[in-house]
N, C-alpha and C positions, 0 to 999 in steps of 0.2 A: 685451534687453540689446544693447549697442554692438558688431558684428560688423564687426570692421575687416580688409582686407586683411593677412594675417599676411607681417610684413617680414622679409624674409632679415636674414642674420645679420652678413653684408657683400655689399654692392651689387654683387660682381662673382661671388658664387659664385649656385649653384643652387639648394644645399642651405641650405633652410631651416633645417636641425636640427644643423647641424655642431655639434659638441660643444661645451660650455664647460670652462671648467676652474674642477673643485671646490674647487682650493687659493684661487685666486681669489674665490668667489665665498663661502666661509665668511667672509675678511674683510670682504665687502661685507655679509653679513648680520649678520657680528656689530654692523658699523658703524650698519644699517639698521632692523634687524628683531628683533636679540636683545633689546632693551628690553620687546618686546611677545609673540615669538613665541618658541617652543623646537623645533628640529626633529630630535633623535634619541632614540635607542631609550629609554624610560622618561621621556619628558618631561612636563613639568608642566603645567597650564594657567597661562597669567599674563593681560596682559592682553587676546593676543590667542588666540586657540587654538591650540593645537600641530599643527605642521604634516608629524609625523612618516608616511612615506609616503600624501604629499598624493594624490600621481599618481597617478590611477585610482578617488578619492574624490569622493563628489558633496558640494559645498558646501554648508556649513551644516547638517554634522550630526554635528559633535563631539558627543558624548554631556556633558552639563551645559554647555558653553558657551552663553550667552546671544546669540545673533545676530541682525542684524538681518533684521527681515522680507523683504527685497530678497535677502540672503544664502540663507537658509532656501526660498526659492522660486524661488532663481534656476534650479534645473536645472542647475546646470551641474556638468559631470562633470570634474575638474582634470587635465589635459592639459597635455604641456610646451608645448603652443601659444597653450593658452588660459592658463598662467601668464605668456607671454610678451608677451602683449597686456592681460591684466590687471597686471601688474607696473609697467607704463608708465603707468598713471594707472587704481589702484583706483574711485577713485569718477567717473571718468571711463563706465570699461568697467562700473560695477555702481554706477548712482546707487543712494542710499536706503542704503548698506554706513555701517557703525559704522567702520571703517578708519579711521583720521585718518592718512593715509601719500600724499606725495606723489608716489609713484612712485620708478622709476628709469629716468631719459633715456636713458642709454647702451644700444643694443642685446647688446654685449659683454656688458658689467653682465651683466644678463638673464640673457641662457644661459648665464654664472657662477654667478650665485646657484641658478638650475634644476638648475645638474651638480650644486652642493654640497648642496643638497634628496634629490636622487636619492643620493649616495652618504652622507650622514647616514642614510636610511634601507633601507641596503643589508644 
């Protein structure tokens, strides 16, 4: 899979990981991602798997969700780093993924939807 230098979060700090903000970044998923995904406590499967505490889960092993075989083998362990480079162009970072999702360009974006990920399933 696609191991790209992980971008800071603004070009002038250091910190890669500076926080996003949850309030932020729940509009952006509701905008984005709620059609497909559900991310807190008692969530359903829809069309795409539930993403309730992602972080620290190895992909593609929702239990009954259908994934694709790239997904399913990929190894990869979900990481706010590795969501932050995969977020920016899913079937970029994970060819062969079922995802039909454009990404999200803004770095901001990103570490927004990542805070409101983590504290959905806080």
């Amino acid at each position: 899979f696609r191991s790209t230098k992980l971008q800071t979060k603004n070009s002038d700090t250091s910190d890669p990981m500076a926080p996003g903000d949850a309030k932020k970044g729940k509009k952006i998923f509701m905008a984005k991602a709620s059609a497909c995904h559900d991310a807190g406590p008692g969530c359903v499967m829809a069309t795409g798997p539930p993403l309730y505490k992602i972080i620290g889960k190895q992909a593609g092993q929702w239990p009954g969700f259908s994934y694709s075989e790239a997904n399913k083998h990929s190894g990869i362990v979900w990481t706010e780093e590795i969501l932050f480079e995969f977020l920016l162009n899913p079937r970029k970072y994970m060819p062969g993924t079922k995802m039909a999702f454009s990404g999200i360009k803004k770095a901001q974006d990103r570490w927004d939807v990542i805070a409101y990920l983590q504290a959905a399933s806080a």
